[in-house]
C-alpha positions, 0 to 999 in steps of 0.5 A: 902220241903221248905227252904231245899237249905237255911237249907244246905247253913245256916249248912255250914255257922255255921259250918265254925264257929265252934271253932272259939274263939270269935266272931270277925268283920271278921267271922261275915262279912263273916258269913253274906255274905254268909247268904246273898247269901243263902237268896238270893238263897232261893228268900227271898226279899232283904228287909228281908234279909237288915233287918235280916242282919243288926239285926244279925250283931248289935247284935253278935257285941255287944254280950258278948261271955260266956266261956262255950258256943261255939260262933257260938252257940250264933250266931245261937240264934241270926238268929234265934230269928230274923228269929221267929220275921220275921215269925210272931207270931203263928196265928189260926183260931178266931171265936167269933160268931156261926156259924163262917164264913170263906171265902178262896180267892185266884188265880186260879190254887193255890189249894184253892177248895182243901185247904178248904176241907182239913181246914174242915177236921182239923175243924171236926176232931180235934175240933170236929166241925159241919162245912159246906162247900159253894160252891160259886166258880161259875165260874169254872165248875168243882169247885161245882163238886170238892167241892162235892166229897171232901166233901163226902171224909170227911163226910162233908155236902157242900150247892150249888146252880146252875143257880144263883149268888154267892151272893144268893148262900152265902146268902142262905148258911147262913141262911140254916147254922145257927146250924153249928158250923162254915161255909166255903165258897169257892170264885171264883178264877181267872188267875189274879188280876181284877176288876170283881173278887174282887167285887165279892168277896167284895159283898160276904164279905158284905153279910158273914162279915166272921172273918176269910179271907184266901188267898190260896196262891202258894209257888212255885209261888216266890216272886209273893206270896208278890204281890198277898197278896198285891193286895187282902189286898188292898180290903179285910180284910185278916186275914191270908194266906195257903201256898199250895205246901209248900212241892214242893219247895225247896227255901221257901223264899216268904213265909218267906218274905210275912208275914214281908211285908205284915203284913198277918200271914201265918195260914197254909202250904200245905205239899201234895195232900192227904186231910189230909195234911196240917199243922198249921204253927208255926214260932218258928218251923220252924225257928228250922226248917230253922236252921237245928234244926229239930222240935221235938214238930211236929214229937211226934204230927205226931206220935200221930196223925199218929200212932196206938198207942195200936198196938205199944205199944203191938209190944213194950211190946212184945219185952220188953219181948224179943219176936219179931217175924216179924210180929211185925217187920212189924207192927214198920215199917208199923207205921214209914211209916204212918208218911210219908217219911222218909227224912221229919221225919230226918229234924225233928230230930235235927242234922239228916238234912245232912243225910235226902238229902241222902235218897231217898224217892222212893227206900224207899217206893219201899222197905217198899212195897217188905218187906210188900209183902215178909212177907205177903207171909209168913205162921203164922208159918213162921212168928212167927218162921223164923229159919224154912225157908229153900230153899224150902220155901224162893223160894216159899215166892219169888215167892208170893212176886214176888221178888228174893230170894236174897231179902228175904235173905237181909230181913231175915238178917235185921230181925235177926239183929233187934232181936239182938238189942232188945235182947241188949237193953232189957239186958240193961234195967235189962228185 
């Protein structure tokens, strides 16, 4: 995930500073050159980090040190106002007219087809808006294909024309469109900045006057993200910028240097190639987030969003009871796992950063898979009453599940100390 090596670099640096008894010259200069070298690492430009250094140390030197609060406490407050400053102000989607008109710009190759799917998906699903995708992207064969099939995945309508202009196709587009609530229009890319494409674009903006101009934008594209918003902004009205791939590189420092340059707010950031996953972009979460803080306020969204609320809260009652059979188990873990991996779900949780770069996500899903398989070659009665499994039948919930019985005994056991612990806690509670 993005800012991942600058999270771990910026720990390390607040961690040397633990226990120090004030905030000297000394520890504040070196503090800062290691910031610098983990900005650095992180490919933030020097521009960023020129200004986000010099704001940190004019502000920690004439910082008053209050007794109870650790200084290195108050030096992270200090990054961290500063690094919201950089992000930007939290930025959405704005329409004042019906239909609203959204228009995604970008290069090829840097997921924009894919990114206005999934946009209508979040406009449909969670605004409950009537939206209708356009197909615009004329010079990409594929493209009107790839917008139709997405658009069937998520029971949005999609206008295309074949044979004609882009022009005529937008024009077209807004005049079927006009009891839509909001109407998205995919643009031709290209594997460059020219002439030819940002005319194009120009005359569909004159045609759309969209209020909305997203610029789908690569993360893993580096310092060239600054140079690409650049160009467009010099033709068309940006109002903001979708970091796709912002869950494949781990540095994340462009995006953390485009919106100060070029004054674009990132709206969005790609974290996966399932449609659904996108995020809004908040700036204050994720400087808790470069920080090490976690962000709480997005992992109770994911959970509400993600999980079978009334089947976990039937599971819970259950073991409020002190019932907890592995049927139930397996419905708690089939709800984490909805959540996504559990590395991202720890870097959420404050504090829990350090331990996240020890899982590996693949031996966890491996592992969640055998658990749902064992269980499932279980019968009802097995389930709801382990202590009846013997040799006879662990060998045969072995052979259905296709692994060792050696697996089937570690699950078991995980299963007993699970009970163990919703016993003590249930005691706890005064249950």
């Amino acid at each position: 995930m993005a800012f991942d090596n600058l999270t771990n670099r910026l720990q390390d640096t607040f961690r040397n500073m633990t226990g120090k008894g004030k905030l000297s010259e000394k520890n504040i200069s070196d503090a800062l050159a290691e910031i610098r070298v983990a900005l650095l690492e992180a490919d933030v430009s020097l521009e960023v980090i020129n200004d986000l250094l010099d704001h940190i140390r004019k502000e920690a030197m004439g910082m008053k040190v209050v007794r109870e609060i650790d200084p290195s406490q108050m030096f992270v407050k200090v990054v961290n106002d500063k690094l919201i400053e950089i992000l930007g102000e939290e930025s959405s989607l704005e329409f004042s007219k019906k239909p609203g008109v959204l228009m995604m710009v970008g290069l090829q190759g840097s997921g924009k087809t894919t990114t206005i799917a999934k946009i209508a998906r979040e406009l449909k699903v969670k605004e409950d808006k009537k939206v209708l995708l356009v197909a615009a992207d004329l010079a990409r064969p594929a493209a009107v294909e790839q917008l139709k099939i997405l658009g069937d995945r998520i029971d949005v309508e999609v206008f295309a024309e074949l044979n004609t202009k882009p022009t005529d196709v937008v024009r077209h587009a807004l005049d079927y469109g006009k009891d839509f609530d909001v109407i998205l229009i995919d643009t031709a890319g290209r594997l460059q900045i020219d002439e030819a494409l940002m005319q194009e674009l120009v005359e569909i903006n004159n045609i759309a006057h969209a209020e909305e101009i997203l610029l789908s934008v690569d993360a893993m594209s580096g310092q060239d993200v600054i140079h690409v918003a650049r160009g467009f902004k010099e033709l068309l009205p940006l109002t903001g910028l979708v970091a796709t791939k912002f869950d494949g590189d781990s540095r994340g420092g462009a995006i953390l240097s485009v919106r100060y340059m070029t004054q674009v707010p990132v709206k969005y950031v790609g974290v996966g190639e399932g449609i659904e996953e996108i995020e809004r972009f908040y700036p204050d979460r994720t400087a808790s987030r470069i920080l090490g803080m976690g962000d709480i306020v997005s992992l109770v969204e994911k959970a509400q969003e993600k999980m079978d609320i009334e089947a976990s809260e039937k599971a819970a009652e259950r073991m409020m009871r002190g019932e907890f059979t592995l049927d139930d188990m397996l419905v708690q873990l089939q709800q984490v796992s909805k959540m996504g991996p559990i590395s991202g779900l720890l870097k959420m949780m404050p504090g829990a950063n350090q331990l996240a770069g020890q899982i590996d996500d693949a031996d966890a899903k491996t592992g969640m898979s055998k658990t749902e398989a064992i269980i499932q070659s279980m019968t009802k009665e097995e389930r709801d009453n382990p202590n009846i499994i013997r040799a006879s039948r662990k060998n045969r919930i072995a052979k259905g599940a296709g692994v060792s019985t050696t697996e089937v005994n570690r699950l078991l056991n995980q299963y007993e100390k699970m009970k163990k612990q919703m016993r003590m806690f249930t005691r706890m509670l005064g249950r």
